[in-house]
C-alpha beads as a LAMMPS data file, in Angstrom:
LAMMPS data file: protein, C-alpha beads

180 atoms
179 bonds

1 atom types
1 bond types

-500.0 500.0 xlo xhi
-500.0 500.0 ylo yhi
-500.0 500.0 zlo zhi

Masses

1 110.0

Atoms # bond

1 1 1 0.000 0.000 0.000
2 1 1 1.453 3.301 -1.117
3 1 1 2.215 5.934 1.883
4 1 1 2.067 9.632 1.699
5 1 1 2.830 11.773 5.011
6 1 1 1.616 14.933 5.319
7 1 1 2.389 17.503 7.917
8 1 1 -0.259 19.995 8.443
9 1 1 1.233 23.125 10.535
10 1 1 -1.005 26.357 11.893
11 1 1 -1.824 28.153 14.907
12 1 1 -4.170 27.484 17.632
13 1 1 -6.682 29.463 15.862
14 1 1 -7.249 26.675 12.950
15 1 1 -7.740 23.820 15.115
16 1 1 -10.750 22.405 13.748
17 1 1 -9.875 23.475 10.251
18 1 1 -6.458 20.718 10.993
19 1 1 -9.192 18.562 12.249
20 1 1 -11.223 18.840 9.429
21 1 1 -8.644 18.193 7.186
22 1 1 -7.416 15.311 9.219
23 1 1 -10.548 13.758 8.577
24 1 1 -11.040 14.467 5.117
25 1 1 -7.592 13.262 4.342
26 1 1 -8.409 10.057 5.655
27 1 1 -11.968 9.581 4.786
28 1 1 -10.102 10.350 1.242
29 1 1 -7.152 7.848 1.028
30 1 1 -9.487 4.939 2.445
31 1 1 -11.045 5.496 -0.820
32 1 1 -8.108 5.617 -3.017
33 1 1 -6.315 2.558 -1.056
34 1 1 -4.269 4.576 -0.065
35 1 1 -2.227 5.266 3.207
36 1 1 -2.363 8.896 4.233
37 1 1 -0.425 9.703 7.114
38 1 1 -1.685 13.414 8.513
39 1 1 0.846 14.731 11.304
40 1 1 -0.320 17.305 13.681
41 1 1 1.034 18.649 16.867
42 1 1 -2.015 17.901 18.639
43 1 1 -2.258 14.219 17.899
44 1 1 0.338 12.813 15.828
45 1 1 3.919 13.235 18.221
46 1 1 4.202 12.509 21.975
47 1 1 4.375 15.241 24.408
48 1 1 6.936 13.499 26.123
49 1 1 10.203 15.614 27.259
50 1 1 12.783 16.561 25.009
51 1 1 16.526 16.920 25.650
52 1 1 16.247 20.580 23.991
53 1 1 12.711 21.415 23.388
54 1 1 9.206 19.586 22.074
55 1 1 9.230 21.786 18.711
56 1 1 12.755 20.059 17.391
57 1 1 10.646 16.599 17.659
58 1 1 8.245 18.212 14.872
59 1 1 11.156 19.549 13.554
60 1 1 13.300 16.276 12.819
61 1 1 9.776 14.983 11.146
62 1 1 9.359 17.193 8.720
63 1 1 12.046 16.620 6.558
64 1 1 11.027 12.801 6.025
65 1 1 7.489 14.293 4.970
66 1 1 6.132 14.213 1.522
67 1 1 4.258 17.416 1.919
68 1 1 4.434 20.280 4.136
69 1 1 0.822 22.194 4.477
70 1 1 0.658 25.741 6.490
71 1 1 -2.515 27.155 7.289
72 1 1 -2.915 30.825 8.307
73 1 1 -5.543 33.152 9.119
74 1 1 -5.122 36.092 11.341
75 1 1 -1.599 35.556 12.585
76 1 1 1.469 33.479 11.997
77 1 1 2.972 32.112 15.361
78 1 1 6.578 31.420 15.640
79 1 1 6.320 28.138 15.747
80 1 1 4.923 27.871 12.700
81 1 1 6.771 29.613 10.768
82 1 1 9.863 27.840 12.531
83 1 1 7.940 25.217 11.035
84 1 1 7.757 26.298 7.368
85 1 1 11.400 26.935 7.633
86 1 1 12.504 23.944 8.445
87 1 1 10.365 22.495 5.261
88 1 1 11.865 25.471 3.237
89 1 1 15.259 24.543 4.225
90 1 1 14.567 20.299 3.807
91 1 1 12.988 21.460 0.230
92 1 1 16.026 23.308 -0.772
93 1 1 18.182 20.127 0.137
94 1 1 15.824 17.417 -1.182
95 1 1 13.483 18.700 -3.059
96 1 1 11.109 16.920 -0.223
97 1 1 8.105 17.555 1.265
98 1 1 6.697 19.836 -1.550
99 1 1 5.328 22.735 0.516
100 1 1 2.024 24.119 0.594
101 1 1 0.200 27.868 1.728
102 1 1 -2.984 28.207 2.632
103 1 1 -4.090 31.230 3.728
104 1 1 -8.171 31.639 4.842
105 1 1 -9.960 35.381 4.380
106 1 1 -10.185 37.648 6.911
107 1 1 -10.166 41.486 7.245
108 1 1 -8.120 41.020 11.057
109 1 1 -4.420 40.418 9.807
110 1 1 -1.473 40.457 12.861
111 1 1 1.616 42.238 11.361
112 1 1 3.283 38.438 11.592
113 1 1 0.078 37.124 9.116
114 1 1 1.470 40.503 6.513
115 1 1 4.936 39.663 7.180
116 1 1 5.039 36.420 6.259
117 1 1 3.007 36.767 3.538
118 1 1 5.557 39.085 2.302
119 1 1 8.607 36.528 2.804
120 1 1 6.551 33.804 1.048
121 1 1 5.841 36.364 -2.118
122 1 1 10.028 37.606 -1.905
123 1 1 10.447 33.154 -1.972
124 1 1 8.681 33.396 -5.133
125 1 1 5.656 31.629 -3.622
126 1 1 2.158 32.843 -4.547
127 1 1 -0.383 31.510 -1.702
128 1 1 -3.504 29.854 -2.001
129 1 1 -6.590 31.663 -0.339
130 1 1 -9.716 30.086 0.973
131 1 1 -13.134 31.041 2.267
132 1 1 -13.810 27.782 4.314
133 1 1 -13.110 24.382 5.051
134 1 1 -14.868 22.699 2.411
135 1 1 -12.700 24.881 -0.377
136 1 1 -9.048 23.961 1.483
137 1 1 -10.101 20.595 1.269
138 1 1 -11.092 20.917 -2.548
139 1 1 -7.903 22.947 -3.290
140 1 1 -5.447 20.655 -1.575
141 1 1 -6.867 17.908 -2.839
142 1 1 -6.690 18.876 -6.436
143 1 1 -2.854 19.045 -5.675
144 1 1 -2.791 16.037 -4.381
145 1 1 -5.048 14.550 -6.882
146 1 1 -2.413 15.700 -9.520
147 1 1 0.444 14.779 -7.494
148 1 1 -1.159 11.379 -7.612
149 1 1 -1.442 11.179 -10.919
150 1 1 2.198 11.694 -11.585
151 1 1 3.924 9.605 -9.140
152 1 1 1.718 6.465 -8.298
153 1 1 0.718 3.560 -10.090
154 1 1 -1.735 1.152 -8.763
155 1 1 -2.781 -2.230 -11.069
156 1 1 -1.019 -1.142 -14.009
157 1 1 -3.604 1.865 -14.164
158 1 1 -2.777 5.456 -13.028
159 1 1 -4.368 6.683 -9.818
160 1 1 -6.145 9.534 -11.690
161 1 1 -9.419 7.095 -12.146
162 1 1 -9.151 5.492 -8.818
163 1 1 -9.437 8.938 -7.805
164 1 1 -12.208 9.841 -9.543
165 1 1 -13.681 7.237 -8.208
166 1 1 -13.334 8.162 -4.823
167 1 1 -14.629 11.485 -5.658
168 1 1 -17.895 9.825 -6.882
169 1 1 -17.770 7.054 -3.575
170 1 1 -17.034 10.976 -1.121
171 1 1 -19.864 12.445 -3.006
172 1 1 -22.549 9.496 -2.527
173 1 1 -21.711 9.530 1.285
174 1 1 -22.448 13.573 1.398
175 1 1 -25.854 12.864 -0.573
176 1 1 -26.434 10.244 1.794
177 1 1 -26.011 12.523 5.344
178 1 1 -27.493 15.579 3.087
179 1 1 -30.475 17.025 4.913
180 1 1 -33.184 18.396 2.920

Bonds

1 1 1 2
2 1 2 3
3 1 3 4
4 1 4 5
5 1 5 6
6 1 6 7
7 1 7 8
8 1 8 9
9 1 9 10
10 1 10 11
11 1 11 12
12 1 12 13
13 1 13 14
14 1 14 15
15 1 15 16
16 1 16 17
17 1 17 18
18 1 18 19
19 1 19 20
20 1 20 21
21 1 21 22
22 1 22 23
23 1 23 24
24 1 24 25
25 1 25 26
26 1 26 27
27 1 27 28
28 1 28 29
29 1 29 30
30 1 30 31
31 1 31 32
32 1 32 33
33 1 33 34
34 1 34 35
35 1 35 36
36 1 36 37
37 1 37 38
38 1 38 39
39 1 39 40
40 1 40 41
41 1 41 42
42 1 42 43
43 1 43 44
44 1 44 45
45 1 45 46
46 1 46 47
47 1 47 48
48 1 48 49
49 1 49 50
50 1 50 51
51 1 51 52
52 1 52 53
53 1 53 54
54 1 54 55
55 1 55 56
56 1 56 57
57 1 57 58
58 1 58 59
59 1 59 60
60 1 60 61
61 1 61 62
62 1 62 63
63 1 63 64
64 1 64 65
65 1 65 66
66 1 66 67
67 1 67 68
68 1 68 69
69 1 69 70
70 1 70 71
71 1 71 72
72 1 72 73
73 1 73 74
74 1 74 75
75 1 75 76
76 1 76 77
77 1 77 78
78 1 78 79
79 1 79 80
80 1 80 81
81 1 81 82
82 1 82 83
83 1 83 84
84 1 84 85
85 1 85 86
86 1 86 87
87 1 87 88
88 1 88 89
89 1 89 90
90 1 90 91
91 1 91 92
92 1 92 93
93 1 93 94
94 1 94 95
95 1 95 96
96 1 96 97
97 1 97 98
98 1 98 99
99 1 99 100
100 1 100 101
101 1 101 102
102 1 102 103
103 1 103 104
104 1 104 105
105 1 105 106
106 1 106 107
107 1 107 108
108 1 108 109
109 1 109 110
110 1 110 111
111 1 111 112
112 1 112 113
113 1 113 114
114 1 114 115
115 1 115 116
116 1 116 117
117 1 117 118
118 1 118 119
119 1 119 120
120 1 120 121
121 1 121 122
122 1 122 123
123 1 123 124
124 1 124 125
125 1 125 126
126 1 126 127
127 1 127 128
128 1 128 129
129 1 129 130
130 1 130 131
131 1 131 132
132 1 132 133
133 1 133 134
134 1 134 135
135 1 135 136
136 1 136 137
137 1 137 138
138 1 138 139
139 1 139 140
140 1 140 141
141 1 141 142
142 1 142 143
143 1 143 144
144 1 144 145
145 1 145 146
146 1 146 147
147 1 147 148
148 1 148 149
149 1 149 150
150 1 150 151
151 1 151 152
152 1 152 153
153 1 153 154
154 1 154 155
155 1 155 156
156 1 156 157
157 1 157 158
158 1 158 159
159 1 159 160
160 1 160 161
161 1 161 162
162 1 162 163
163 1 163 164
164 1 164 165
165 1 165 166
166 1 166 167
167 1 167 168
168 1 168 169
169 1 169 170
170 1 170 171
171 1 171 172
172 1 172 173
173 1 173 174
174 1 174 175
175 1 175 176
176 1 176 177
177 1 177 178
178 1 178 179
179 1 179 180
């Protein structure tokens, strides 16, 4: 069974977006056959002491990741963006994890939210902007969809159609809970 990893990095504020996309990850990659690995702070790495500090734990992970995913919306904390660096830095090495910006709307931007906005843009990165949940999920998984396509084979067929076929099998189970 093919393995992706995925480390999903925000801010307190975004909790139940990561949730949310935890979820829909896996709901997702159960679909495809597919192994989807979604690590988050919260859940994903033991709180256990560190000889220097808890953040290098998330910090030696990263780098083994095949994607990197930042989520932002009023602020960027340090850790975070500690966090993208590392990825930045890994990426720059290895070309691994492919790194990903996703920044949701809001008129209440922090200076830190502007700032690194501004360092992604001088990177030569152009940020992806959502409204809600349901659109990240959509948006990253059209990247994911097409990063599918181009690196995993499954039965001598490409992954494309086994993931349009989970996008039909995703969209019975919404008409299923729909409530009209």
């Amino acid at each position: 069974m093919k393995k992706l990893t995925v480390f999903l990095a925000s801010s307190e504020e975004l909790a139940q977006e990561r949730k949310d996309f935890a979820d829909f990850m896996y709901q997702r990659s159960q679909a495809l056959g597919i192994l989807i690995n979604t690590i988050m702070w919260e859940t994903s790495i033991s709180n256990s002491m560190s000889k220097t500090c808890l953040q290098d734990k998330y910090n030696e992970i990263i780098p083994t990741c095949d994607m990197f995913v930042g989520l932002f919306f009023t602020k960027v904390g340090k850790y975070t963006e500690g966090e993208f660096d590392t990825a930045w830095k890994s990426f720059n090495d290895s070309e691994k994890p492919l790194i990903f910006t996703y920044f949701k709307e809001t008129d209440n931007k922090q200076a830190s939210l502007q700032e690194f906005w501004d360092k992604l843009w001088n990177l030569g990165h152009f940020p992806t902007m959502y409204k809600n949940t349901e659109e990240l999920q959509l948006k990253f998984w059209k990247e994911l969809e097409d990063y599918l396509g181009k690196n995993v084979i499954k039965s001598g067929k490409t992954v494309r159609k086994t993931v349009q076929h989970a996008n039909k099998i995703i969209n019975i189970g919404k008409i299923k809970k729909a409530k009209f």
